[in-house]
N, C-alpha and C positions, 0 to 999 in steps of 0.2 A: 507878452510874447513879442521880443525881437523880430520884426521885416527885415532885415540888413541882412545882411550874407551869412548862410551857417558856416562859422569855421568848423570844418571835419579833417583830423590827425591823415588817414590813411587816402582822403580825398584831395589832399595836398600832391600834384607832378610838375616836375620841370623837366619833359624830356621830352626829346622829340623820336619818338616809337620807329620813325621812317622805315614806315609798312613797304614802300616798294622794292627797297634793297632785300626781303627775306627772301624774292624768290633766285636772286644771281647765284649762281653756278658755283659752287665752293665756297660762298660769303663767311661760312665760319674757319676755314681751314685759312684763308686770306686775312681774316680780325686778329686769327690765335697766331698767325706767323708775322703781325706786323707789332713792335715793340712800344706804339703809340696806343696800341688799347689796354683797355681798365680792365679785370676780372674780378665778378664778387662770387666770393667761393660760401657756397650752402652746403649743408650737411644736414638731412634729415629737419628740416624747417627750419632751421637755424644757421640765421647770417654772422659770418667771420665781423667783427667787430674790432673799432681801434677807437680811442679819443683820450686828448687832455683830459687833464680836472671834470676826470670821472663822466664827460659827456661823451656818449657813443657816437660813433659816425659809421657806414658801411666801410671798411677796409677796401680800398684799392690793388686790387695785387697787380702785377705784371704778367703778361700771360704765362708766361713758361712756370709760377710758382704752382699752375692747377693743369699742367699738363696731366693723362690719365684719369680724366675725370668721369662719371659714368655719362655725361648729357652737357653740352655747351647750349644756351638759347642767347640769342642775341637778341637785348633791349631796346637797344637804340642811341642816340647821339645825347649829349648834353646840351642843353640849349645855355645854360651856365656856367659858368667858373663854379667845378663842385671841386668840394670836400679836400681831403688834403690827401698826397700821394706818397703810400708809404712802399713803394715796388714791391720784393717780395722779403724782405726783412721789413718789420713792423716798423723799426725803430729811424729809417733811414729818413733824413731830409723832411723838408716842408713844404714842398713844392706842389702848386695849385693845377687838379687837369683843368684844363683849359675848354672852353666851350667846342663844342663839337667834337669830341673825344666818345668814338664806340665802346660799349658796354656792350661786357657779355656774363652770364652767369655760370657757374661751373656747378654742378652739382656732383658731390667729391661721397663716397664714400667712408668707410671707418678710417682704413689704413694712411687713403691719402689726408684726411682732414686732421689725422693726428700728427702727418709731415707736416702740412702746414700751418697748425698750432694745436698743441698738445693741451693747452689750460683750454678747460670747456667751459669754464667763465668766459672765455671772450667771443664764446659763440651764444646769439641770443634769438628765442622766439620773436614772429612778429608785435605778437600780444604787448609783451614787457617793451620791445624798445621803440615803438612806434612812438607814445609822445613823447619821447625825448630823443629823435629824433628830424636831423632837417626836413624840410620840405620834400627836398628832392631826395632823400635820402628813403622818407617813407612813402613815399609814392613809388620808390623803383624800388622797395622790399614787398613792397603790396603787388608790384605784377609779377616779381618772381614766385612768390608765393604762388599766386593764381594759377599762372602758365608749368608750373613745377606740378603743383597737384593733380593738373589734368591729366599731364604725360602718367602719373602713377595711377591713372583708373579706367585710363583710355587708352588701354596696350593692343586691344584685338577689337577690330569690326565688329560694329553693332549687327551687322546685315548677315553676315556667315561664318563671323566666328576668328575670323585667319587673322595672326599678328600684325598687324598696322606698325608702319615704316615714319622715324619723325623724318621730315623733309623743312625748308622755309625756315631755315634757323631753328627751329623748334615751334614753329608757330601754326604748324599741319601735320598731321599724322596721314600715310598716307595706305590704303590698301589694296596691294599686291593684285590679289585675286579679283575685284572689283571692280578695278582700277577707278576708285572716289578717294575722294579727300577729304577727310575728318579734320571738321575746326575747333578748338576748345569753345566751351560753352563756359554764360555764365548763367545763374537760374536768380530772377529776380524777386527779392520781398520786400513788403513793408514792413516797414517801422512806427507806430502813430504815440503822439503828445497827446492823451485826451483831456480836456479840462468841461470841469461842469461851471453852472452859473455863478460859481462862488470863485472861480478862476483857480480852483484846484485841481492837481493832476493826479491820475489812475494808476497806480503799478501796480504789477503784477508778479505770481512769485510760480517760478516752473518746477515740475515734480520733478525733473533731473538736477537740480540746486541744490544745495544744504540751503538748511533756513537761516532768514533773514537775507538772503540775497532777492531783492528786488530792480523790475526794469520794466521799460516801455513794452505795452502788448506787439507782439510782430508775428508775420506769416507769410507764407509765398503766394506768389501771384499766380491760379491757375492759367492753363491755356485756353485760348478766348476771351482773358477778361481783360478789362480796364483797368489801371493801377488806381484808381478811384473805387471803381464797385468791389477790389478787393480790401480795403480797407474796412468796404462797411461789413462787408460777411468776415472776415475774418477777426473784426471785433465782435461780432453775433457773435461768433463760433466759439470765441476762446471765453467771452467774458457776458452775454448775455447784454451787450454794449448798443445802444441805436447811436448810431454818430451819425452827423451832419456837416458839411462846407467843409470836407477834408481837401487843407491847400497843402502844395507842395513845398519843402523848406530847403532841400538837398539829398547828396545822395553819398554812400560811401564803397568801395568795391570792400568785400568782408570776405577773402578768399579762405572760409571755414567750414567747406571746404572750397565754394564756387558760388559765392552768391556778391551779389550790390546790395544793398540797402538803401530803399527808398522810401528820406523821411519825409513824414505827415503831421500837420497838426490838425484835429476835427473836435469837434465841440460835440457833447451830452446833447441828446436830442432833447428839448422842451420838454416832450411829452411823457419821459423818462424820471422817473427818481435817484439821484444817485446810488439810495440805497439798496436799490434794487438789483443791481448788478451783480453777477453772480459765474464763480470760475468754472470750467468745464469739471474738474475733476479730475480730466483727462490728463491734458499740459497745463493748466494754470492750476493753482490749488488753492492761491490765494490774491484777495485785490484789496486794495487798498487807495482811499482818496487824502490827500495830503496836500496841504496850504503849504505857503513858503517856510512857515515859522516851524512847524512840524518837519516839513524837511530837513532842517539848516541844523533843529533840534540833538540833540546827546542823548536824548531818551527816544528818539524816534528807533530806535534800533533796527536801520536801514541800511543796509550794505549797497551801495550803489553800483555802478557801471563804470566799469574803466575809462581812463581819458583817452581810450585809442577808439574808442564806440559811438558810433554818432548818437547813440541812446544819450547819452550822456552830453553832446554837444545840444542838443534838444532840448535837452532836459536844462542846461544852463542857459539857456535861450530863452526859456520859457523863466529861469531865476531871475535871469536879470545880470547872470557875473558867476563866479568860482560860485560851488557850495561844499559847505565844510564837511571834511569826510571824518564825523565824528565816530560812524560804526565804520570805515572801511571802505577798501572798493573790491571787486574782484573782476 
């Protein structure tokens, strides 16, 4: 097990959010009317896409290409020289936005996302484009995502019901009747790497998978608890698991629909057998202990974890480097 830094796909930002300009006074009618800002135009989870030799990048529009859009949220500044600027023809020029260039996201319905490209190839989920995606690129697909979901589940006050108003760029919903301010949430889980004395690690296989898809045990953090004390109940719970010295490795935002992932590595308690573990029945149905050899294996017949999951950055963390996706990933 790697100490060095977890590289995590969706835990990669270059951008500077600058939280205080959400609450100025017209900030998006001011972004959308000046010809120096970026728009990334969303359509039902899926970001408008451009790139050479087959590698995606978020497409740059010019504002006026996502005029009539259902929701504009303002992301914030570039702290880098991103990506390449294609205005609102894909195909125009090569020209680099420049650092401190506003970003705004449009979230565009049927009608208008078919004006602004028609081939639904070049609109992609987070899932698929995230590792091959820049830095800055999948870090500012990962808070649209986040910030996009909320708005679709958080239309009406929790308190008494009445439709809640986006205000702050999109970054407060606000209610009328109550006059309070609703902030997106996110709802925190772990993730944990178990290894026993043999330095093999635990997956686990969920009764909503097809078989042969396996991954790190994970769960949410209740309220009250320590991100610690839930890793060790939440491996009880799922896998009959006593774990010990669970350290912290990193963290990933996994807006599926609203949650971070917080990963862990903990160790088989002594006093435990490996074999003794045993899946709820419930959510896990199946666990499994497996050496490097086993995993890296042709016959392990193991479907692994996407390169966009920190399951999987974990999980190569604990390899030591790539491991070969001889069954596949999902």
């Amino acid at each position: 097990m790697s100490q060095g830094p977890l590289s995590v796909p969706l835990a990669r930002h270059l951008l500077d959010r600058d939280a205080d300009a959400r609450s100025r006074d017209g900030l998006l009618d001011q972004l959308l009317g000046d010809p120096g800002t970026r728009v990334i135009a969303v359509h039902k989870g899926r970001a408008l896409m451009t790139g050479a030799d087959a590698v995606p990048a978020l497409a740059l529009l010019a504002p006026d290409a996502a005029v009539g859009a259902e929701q504009y949220l303002y992301l914030g500044r570039t702290t880098v020289d991103h990506g390449v600027d294609h205005g609102v023809d894909h195909a125009v020029g090569t020209v680099r936005v420049p650092r401190g260039t506003p970003l705004v996201a449009a979230i565009v319905g049927d009608t208008l996302a078919a004006a602004i490209e028609p081939d639904a190839a070049a609109w992609m989920a987070l899932r698929a484009a995230a590792p091959l995606l820049s830095d800055s690129d999948a870090g500012l697909f990962a808070e649209i995502v986040a910030i996009a979901n909320w708005h679709g589940t958080h239309g009406y006050c929790p308190r008494c019901g009445t439709a809640t108003e986006p205000q702050q760029a999109g970054w407060v919903r606000h209610c009328p009747k109550d006059d309070i301010d609703i902030f997106p949430r996110t709802d925190p889980a772990v993730i944990v790497l178990i290894t026993d004395a043999d330095d093999r690690v635990l997956l686990g296989s969920n009764a909503n998978w097809t078989p042969g898809r396996y991954s790190l045990l994970a769960g949410f953090v209740e309220p009250g608890e320590s991100l610690e004390h839930a890793v060790i109940r939440e491996m009880k719970e799922e896998a009959g698991v006593d774990v010990v010295d669970p350290l912290y490795r990193g963290s990933q935002p996994w807006p599926f629909p609203a949650s971070i992932m917080l990963g862990f590595h903990a160790r088989l308690s002594a006093d435990q057998a490996p074999e003794s573990v045993v899946p709820d029945g419930v959510e896990i149905v199946d666990l499994r202990w497996l050496s490097r050899e086993q995993l890296a294996s042709p016959g392990a017949g193991v479907l692994l974890p996407g390169a966009a999951s920190i399951a999987r950055a974990l999980l190569e963390d604990w390899y030591g480097g790539a491991i070969p996706d001889h069954g596949g990933r999902w």
